[in-house]
MOPAC internal coordinates of N, CA, C and O (Angstrom, degrees):
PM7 1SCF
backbone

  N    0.0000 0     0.00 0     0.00 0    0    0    0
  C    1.4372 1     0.00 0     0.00 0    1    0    0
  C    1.5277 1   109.29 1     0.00 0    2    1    0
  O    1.2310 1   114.31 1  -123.96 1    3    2    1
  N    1.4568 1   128.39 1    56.04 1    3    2    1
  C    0.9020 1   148.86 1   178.02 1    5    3    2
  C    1.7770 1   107.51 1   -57.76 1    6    5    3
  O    1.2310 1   121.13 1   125.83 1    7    6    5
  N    1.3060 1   115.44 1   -54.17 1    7    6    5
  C    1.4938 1   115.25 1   174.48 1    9    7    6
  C    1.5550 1   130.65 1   -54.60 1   10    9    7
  O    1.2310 1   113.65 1   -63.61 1   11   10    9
  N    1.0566 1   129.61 1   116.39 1   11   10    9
  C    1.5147 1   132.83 1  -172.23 1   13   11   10
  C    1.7409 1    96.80 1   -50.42 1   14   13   11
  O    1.2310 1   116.31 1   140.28 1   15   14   13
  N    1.1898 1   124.62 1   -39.72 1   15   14   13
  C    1.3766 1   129.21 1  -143.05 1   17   15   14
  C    1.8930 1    90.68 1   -97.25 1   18   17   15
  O    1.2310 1   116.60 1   163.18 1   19   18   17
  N    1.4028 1   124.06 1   -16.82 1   19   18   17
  C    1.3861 1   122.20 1   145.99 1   21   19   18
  C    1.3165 1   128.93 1   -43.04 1   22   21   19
  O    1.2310 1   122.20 1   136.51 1   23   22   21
  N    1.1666 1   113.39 1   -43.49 1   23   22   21
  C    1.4249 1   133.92 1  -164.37 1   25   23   22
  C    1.2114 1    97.37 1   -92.04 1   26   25   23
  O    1.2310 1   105.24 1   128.81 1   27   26   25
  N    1.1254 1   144.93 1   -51.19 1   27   26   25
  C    1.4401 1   128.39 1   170.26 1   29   27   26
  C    1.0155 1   125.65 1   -87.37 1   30   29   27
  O    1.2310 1   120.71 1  -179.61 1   31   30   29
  N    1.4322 1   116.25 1     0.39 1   31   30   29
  C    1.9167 1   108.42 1   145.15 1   33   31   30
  C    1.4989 1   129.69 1   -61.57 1   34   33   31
  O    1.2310 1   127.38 1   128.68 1   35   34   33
  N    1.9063 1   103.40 1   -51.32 1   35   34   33
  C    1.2722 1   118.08 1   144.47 1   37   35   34
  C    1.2067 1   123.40 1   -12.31 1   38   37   35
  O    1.2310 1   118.99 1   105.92 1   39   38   37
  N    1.6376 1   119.53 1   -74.08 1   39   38   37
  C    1.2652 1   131.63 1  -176.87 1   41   39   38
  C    1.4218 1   115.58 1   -51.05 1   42   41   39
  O    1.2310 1   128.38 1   120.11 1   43   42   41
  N    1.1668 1   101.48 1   -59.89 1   43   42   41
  C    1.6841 1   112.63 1  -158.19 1   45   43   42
  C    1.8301 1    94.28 1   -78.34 1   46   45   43
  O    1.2310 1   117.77 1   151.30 1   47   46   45
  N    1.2527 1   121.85 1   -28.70 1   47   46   45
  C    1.6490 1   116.23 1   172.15 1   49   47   46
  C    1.2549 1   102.08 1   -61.77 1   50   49   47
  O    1.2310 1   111.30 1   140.37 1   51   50   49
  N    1.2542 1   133.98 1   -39.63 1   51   50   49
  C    2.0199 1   143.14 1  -172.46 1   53   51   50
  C    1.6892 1    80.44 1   -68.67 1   54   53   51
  O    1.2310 1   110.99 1   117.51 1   55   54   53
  N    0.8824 1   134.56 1   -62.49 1   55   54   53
  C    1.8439 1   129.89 1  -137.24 1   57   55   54
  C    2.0519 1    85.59 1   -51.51 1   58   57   55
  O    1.2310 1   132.78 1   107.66 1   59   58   57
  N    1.9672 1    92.90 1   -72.34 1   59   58   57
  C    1.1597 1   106.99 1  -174.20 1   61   59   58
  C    1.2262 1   131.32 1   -33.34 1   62   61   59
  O    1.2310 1   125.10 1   137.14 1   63   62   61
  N    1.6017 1   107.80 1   -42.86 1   63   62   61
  C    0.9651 1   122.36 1   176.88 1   65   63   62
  C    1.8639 1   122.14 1   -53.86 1   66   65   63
  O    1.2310 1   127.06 1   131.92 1   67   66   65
  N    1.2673 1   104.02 1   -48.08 1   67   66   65
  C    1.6314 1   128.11 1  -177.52 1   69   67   66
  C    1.6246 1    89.61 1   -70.69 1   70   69   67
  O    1.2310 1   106.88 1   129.95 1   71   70   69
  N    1.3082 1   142.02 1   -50.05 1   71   70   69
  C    0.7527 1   110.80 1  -165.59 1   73   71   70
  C    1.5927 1   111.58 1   -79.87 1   74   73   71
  O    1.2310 1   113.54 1   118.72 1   75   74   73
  N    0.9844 1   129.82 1   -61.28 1   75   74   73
  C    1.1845 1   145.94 1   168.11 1   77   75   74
  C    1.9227 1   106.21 1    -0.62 1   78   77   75
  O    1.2310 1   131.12 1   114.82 1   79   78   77
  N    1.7036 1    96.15 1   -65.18 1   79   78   77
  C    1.4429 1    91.12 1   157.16 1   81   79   78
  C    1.7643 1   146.49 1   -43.98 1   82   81   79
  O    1.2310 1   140.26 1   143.93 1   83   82   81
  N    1.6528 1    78.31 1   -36.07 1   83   82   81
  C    1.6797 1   102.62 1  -165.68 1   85   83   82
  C    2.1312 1    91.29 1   -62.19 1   86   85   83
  O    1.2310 1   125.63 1   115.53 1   87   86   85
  N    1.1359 1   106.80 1   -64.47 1   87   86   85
  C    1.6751 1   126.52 1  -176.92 1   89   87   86
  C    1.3270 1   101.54 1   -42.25 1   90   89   87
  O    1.2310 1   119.59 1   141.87 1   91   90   89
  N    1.6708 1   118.39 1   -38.13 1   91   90   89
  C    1.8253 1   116.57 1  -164.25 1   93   91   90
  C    1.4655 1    93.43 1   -99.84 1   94   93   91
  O    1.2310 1   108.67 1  -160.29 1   95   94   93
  N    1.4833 1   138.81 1    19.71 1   95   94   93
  C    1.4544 1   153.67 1   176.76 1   97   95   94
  C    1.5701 1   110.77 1   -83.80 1   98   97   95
  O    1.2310 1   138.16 1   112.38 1   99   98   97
  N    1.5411 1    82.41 1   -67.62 1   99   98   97
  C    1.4675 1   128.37 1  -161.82 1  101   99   98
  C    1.7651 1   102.58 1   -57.26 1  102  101   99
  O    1.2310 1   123.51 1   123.63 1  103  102  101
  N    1.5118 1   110.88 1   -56.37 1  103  102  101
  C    1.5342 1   139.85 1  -179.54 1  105  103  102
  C    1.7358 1   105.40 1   -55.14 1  106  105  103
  O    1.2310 1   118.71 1   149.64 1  107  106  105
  N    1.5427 1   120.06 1   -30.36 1  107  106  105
  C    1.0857 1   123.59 1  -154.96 1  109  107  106
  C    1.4869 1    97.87 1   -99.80 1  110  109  107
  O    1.2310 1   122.86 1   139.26 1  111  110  109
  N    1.5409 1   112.12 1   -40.74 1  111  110  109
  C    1.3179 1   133.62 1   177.56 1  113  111  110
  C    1.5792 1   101.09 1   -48.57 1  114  113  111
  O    1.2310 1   124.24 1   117.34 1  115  114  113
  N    0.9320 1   109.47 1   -62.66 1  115  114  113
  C    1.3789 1   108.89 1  -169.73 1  117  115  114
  C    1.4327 1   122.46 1   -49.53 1  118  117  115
  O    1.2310 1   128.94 1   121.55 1  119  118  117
  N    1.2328 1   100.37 1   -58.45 1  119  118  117
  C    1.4304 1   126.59 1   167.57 1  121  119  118
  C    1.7067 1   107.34 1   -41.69 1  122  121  119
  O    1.2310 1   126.27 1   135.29 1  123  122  121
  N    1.2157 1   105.55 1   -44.71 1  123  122  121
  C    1.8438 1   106.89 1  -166.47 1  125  123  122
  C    1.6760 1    91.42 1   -91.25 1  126  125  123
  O    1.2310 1   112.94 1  -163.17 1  127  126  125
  N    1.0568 1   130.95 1    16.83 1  127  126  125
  C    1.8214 1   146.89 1   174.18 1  129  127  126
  C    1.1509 1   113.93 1   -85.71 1  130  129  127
  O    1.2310 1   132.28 1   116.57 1  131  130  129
  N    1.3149 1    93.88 1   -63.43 1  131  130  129
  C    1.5495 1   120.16 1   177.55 1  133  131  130
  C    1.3558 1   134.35 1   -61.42 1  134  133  131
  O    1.2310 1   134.81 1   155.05 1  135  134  133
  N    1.8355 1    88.96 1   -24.95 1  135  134  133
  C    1.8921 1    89.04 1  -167.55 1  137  135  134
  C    2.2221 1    82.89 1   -88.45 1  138  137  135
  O    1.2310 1   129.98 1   129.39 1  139  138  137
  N    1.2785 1    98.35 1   -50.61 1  139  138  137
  C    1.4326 1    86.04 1   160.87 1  141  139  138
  C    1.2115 1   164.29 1     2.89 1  142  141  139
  O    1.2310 1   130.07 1   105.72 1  143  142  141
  N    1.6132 1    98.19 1   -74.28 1  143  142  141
  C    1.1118 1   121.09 1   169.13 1  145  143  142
  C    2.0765 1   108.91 1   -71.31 1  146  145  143
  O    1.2310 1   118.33 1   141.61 1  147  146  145
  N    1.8430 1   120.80 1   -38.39 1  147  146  145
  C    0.9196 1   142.41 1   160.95 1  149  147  146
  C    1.5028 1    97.76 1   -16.48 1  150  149  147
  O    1.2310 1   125.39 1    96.19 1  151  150  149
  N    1.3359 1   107.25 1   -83.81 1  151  150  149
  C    1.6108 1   131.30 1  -151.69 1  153  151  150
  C    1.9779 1    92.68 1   -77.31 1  154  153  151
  O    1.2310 1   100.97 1   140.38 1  155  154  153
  N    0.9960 1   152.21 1   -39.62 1  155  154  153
  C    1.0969 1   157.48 1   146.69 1  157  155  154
  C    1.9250 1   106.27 1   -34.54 1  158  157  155
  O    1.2310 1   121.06 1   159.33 1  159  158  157
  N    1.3316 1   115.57 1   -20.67 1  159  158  157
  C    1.7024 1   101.46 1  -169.70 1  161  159  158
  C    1.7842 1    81.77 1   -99.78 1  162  161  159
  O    1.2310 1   119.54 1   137.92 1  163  162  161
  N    1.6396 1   118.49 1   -42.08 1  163  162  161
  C    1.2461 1   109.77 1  -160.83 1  165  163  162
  C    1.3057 1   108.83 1   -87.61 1  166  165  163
  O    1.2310 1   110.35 1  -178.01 1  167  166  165
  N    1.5471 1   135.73 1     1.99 1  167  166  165
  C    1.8782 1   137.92 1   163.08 1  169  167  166
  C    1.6124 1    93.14 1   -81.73 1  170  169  167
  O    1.2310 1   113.18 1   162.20 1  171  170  169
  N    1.5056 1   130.49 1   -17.80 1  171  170  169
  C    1.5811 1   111.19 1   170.34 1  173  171  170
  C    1.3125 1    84.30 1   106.14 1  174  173  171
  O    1.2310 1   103.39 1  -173.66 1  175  174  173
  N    1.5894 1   148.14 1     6.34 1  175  174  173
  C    1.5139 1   123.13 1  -164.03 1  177  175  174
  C    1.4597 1   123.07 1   -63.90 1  178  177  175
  O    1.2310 1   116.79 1   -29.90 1  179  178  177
  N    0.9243 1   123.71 1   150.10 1  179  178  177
  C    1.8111 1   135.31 1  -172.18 1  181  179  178
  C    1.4316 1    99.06 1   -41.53 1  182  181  179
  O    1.2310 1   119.57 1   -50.80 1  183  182  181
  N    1.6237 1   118.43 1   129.20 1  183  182  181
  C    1.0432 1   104.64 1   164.69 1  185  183  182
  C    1.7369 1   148.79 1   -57.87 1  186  185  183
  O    1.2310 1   122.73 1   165.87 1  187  186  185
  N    1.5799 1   112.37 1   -14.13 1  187  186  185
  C    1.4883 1   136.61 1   129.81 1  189  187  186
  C    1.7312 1   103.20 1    -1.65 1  190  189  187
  O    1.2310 1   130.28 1    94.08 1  191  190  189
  N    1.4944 1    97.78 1   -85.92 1  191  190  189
  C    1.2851 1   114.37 1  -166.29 1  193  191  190
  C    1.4520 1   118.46 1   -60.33 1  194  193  191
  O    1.2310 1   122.29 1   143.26 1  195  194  193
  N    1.2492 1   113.22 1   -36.74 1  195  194  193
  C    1.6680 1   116.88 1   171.35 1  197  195  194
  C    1.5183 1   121.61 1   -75.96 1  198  197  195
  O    1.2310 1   123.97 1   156.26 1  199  198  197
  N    1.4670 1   109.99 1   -23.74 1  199  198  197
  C    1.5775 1   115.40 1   174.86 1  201  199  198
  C    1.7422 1    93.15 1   -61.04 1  202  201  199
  O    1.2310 1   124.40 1   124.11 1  203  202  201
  N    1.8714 1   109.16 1   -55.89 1  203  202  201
  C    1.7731 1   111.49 1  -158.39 1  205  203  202
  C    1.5457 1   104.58 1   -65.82 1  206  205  203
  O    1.2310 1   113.58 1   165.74 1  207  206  205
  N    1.1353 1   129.76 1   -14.26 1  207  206  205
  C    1.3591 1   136.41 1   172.16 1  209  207  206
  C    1.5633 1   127.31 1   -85.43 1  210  209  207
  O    1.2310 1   122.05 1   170.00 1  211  210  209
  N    1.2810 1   113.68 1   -10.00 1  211  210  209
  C    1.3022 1   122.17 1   175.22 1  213  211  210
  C    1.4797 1    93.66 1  -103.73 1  214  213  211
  O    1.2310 1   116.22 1   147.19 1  215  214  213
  N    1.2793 1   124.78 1   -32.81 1  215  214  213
  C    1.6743 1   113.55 1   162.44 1  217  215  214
  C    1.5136 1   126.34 1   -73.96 1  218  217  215
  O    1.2310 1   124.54 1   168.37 1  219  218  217
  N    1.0596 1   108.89 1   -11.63 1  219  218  217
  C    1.3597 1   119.52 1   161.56 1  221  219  218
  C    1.5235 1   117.20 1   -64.52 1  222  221  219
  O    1.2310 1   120.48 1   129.13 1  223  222  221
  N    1.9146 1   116.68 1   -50.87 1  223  222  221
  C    1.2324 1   131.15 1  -178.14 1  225  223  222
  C    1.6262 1    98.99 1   -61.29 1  226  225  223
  O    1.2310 1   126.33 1   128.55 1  227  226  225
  N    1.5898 1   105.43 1   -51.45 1  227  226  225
  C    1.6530 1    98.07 1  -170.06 1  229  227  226
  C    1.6630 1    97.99 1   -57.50 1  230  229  227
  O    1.2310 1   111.08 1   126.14 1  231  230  229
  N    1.3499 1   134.39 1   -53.86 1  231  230  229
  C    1.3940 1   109.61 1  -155.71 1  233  231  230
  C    1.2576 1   105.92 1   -74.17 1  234  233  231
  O    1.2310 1   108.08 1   170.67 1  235  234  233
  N    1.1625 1   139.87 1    -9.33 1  235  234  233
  C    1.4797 1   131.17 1   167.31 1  237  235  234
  C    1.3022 1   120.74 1   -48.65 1  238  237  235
  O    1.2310 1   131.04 1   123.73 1  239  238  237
  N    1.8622 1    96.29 1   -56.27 1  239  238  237
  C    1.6149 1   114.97 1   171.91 1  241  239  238
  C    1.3495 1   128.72 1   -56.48 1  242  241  239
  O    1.2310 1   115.08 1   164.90 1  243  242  241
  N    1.0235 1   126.94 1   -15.10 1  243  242  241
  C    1.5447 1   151.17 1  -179.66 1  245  243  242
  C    1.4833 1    99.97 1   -91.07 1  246  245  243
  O    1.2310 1   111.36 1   148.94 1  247  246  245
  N    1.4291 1   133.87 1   -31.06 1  247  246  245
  C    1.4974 1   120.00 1   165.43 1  249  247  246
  C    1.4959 1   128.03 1   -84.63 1  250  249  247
  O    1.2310 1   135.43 1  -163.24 1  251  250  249
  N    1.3223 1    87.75 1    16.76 1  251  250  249
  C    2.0681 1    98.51 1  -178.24 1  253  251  250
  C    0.9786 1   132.21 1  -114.08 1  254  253  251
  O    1.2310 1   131.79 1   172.75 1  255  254  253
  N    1.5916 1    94.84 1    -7.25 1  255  254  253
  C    2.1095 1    95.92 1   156.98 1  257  255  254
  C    1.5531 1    94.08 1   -95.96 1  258  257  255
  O    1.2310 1   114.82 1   133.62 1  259  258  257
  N    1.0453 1   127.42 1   -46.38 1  259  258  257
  C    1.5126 1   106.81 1  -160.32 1  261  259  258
  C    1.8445 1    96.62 1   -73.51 1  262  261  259
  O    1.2310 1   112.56 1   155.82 1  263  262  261
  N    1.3584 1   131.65 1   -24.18 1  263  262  261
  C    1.4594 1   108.40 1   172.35 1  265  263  262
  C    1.7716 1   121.60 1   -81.82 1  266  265  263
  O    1.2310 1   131.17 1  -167.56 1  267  266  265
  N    1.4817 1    96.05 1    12.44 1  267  266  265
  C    1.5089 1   108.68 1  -177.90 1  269  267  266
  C    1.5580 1   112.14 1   -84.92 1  270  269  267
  O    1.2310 1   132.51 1   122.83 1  271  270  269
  N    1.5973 1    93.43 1   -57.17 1  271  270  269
  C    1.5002 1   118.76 1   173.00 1  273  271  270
  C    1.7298 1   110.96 1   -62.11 1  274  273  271
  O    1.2310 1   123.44 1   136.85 1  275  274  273
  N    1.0607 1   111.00 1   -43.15 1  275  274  273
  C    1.4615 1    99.89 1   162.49 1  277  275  274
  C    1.6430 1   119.87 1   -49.70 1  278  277  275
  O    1.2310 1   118.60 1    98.29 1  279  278  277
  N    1.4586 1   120.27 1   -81.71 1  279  278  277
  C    1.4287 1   143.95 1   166.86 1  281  279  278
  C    1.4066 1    83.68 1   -19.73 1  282  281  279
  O    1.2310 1    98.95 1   110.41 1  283  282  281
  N    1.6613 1   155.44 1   -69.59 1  283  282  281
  C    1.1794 1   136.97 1  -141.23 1  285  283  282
  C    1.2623 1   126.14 1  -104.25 1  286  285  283
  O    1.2310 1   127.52 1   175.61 1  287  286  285
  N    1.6629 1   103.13 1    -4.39 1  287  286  285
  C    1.9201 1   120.07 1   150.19 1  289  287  286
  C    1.6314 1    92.10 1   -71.18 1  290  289  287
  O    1.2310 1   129.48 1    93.07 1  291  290  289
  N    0.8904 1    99.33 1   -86.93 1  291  290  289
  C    1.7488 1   100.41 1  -163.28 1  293  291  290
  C    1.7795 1   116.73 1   -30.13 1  294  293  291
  O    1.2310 1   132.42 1   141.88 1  295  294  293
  N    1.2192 1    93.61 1   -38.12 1  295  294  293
  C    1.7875 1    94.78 1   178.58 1  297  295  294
  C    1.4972 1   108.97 1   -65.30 1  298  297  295
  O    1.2310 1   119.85 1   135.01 1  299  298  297
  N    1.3186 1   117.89 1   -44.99 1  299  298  297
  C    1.3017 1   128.66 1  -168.00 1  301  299  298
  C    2.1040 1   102.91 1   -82.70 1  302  301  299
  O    1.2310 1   115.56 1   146.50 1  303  302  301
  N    0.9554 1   126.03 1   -33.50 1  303  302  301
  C    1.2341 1   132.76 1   132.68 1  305  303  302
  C    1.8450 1   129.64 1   -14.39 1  306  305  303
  O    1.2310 1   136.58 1   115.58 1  307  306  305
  N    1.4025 1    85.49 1   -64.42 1  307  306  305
  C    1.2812 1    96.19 1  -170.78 1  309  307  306
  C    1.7152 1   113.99 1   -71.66 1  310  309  307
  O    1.2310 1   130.52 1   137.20 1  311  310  309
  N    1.7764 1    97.32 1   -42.80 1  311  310  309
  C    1.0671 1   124.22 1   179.92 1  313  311  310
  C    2.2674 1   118.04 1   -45.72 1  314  313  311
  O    1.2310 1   137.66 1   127.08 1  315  314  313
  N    1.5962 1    83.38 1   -52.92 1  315  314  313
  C    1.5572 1    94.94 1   165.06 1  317  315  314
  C    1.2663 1   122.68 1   -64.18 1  318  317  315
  O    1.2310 1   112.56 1   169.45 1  319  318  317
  N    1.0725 1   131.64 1   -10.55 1  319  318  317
  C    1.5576 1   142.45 1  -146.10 1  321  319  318
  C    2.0351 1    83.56 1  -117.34 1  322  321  319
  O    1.2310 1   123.49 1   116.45 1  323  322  321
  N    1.2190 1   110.91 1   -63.55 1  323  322  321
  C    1.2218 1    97.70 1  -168.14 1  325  323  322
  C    2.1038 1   120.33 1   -84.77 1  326  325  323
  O    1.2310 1   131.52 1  -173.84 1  327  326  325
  N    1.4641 1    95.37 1     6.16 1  327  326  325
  C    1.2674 1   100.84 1   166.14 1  329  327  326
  C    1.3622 1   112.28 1   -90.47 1  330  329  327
  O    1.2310 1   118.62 1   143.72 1  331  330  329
  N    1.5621 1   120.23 1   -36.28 1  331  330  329
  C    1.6264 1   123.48 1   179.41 1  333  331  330
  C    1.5606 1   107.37 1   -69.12 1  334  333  331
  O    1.2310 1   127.72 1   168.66 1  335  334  333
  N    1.2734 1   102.75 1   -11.34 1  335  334  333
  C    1.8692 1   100.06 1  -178.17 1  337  335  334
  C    1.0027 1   114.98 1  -113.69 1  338  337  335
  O    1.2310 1   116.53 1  -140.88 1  339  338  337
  N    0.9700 1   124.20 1    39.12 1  339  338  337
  C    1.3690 1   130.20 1   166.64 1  341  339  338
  C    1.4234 1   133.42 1   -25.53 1  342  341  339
  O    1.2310 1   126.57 1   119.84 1  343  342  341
  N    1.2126 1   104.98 1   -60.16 1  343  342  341
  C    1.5210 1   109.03 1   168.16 1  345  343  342
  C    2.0446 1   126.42 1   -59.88 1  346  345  343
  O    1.2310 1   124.18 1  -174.92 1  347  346  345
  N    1.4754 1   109.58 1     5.08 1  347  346  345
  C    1.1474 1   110.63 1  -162.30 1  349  347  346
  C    1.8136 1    78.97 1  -107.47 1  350  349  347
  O    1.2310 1   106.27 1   175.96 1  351  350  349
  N    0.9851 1   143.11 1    -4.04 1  351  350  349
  C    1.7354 1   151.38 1  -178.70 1  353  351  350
  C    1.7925 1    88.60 1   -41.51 1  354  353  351
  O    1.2310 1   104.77 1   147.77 1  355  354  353
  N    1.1061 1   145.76 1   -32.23 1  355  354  353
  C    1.3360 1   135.06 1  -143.65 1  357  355  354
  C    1.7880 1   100.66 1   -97.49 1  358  357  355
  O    1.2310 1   126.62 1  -172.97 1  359  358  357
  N    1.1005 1   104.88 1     7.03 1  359  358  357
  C    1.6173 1   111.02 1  -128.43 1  361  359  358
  C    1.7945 1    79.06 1  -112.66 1  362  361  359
  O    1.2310 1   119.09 1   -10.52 1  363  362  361
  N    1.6106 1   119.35 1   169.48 1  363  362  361
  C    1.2125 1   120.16 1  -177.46 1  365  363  362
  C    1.3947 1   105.19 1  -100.74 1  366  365  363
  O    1.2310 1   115.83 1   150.74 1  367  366  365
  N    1.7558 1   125.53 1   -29.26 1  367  366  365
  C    1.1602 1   130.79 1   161.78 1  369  367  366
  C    1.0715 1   122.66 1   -34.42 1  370  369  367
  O    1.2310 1   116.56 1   116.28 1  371  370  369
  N    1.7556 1   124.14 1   -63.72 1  371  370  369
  C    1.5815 1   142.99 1  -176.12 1  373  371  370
  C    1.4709 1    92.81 1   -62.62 1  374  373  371
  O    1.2310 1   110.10 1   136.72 1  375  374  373
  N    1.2918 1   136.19 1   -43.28 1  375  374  373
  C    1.3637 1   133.08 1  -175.20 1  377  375  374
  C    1.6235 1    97.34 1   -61.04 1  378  377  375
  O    1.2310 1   111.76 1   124.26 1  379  378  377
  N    1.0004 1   133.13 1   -55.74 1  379  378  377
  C    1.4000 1   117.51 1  -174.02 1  381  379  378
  C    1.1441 1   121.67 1  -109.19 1  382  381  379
  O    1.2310 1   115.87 1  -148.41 1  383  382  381
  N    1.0842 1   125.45 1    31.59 1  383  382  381
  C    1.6370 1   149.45 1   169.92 1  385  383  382
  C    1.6708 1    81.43 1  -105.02 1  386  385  383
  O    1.2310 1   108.67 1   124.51 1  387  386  385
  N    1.3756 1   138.79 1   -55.49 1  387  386  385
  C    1.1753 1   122.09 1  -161.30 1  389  387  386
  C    1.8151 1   117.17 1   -72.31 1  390  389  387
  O    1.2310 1   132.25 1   151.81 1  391  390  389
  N    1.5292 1    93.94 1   -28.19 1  391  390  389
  C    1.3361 1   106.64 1  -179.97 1  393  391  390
  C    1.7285 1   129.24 1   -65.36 1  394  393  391
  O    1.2310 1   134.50 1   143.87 1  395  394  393
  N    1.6745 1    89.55 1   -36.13 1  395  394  393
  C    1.5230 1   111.84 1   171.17 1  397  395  394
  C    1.2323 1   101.47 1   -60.19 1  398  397  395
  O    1.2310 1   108.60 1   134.18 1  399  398  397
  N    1.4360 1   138.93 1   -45.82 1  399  398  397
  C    1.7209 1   147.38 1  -154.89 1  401  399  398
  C    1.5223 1    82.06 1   -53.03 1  402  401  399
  O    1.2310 1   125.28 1   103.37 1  403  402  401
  N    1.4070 1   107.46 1   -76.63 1  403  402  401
  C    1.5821 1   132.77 1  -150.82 1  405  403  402
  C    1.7989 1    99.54 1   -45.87 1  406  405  403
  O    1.2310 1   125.42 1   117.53 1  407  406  405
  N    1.1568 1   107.19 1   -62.47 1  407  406  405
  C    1.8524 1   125.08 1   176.43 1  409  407  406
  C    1.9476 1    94.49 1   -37.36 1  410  409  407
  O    1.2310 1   124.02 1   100.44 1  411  410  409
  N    1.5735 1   109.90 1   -79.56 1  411  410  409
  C    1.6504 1   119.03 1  -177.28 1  413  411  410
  C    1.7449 1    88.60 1   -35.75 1  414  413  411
  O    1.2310 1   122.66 1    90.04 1  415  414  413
  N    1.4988 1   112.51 1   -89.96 1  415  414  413
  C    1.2688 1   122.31 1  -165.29 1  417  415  414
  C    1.8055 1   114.64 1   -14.68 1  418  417  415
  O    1.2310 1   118.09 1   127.78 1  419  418  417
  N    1.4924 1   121.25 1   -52.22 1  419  418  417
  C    1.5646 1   122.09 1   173.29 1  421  419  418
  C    1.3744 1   110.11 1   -73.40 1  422  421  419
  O    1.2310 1   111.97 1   142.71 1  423  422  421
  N    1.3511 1   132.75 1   -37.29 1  423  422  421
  C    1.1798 1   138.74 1   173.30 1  425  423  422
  C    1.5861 1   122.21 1   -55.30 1  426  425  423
  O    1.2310 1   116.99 1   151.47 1  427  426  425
  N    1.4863 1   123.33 1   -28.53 1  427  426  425
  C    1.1754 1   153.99 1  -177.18 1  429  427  426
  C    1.9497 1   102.92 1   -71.66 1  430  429  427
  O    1.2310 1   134.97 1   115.80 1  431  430  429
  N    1.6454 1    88.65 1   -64.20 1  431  430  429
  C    1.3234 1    96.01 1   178.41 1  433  431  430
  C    1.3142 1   126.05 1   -75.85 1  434  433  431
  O    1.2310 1   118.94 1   174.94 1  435  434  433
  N    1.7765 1   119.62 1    -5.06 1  435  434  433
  C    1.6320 1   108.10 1   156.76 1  437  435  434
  C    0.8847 1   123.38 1  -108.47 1  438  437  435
  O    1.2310 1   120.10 1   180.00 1  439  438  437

């Protein structure tokens, strides 16, 4: 990996990548909040406990535009990076720098 411009495909495929996870974390969190909070209204729990659990759901929800908006600099980032490099297409990096796009890209859209 002699090329500088390897290494920051590398890089910037890891960023996307982390985030991408971070957003499909975040999405799941919520969800596993919710069913939570669910089973907490129907055991009768103190209302205490159902107020701190719907603040729990909100701060989850509050990390999913800003890990959205992240994920969609970096994608679009990445995206420029592997259109200006064209000539690196032969390469196993660009192969999975391209693959990551596609993965972010559906992830983006749910």
């Amino acid at each position: 990996m002699a090329d500088p411009r390897l290494r920051q495909l590398v890089i910037k495929t890891g960023v996307v990548k982390r985030l991408a996870k971070e957003k499909t974390v975040y999405e799941k969190e919520v969800k596993t909040e919710f069913a939570r909070l669910e089973k907490f209204k129907t055991d009768g729990a103190d209302e205490h406990v159902l107020r701190k659990q719907e603040e729990v759901i909100q701060e989850c929800q509050m990390m999913l535009p800003d890990s959205k908006r992240r994920l969609q600099k970096e994608f679009e980032l990445l995206q420029k990076f592997l259109q200006d490099e064209q000539d690196l297409k032969e390469t196993e990096e660009y192969t999975k720098a391209a693959e990551m796009l596609s993965e972010a890209e559906s992830i983006l859209k749910a």
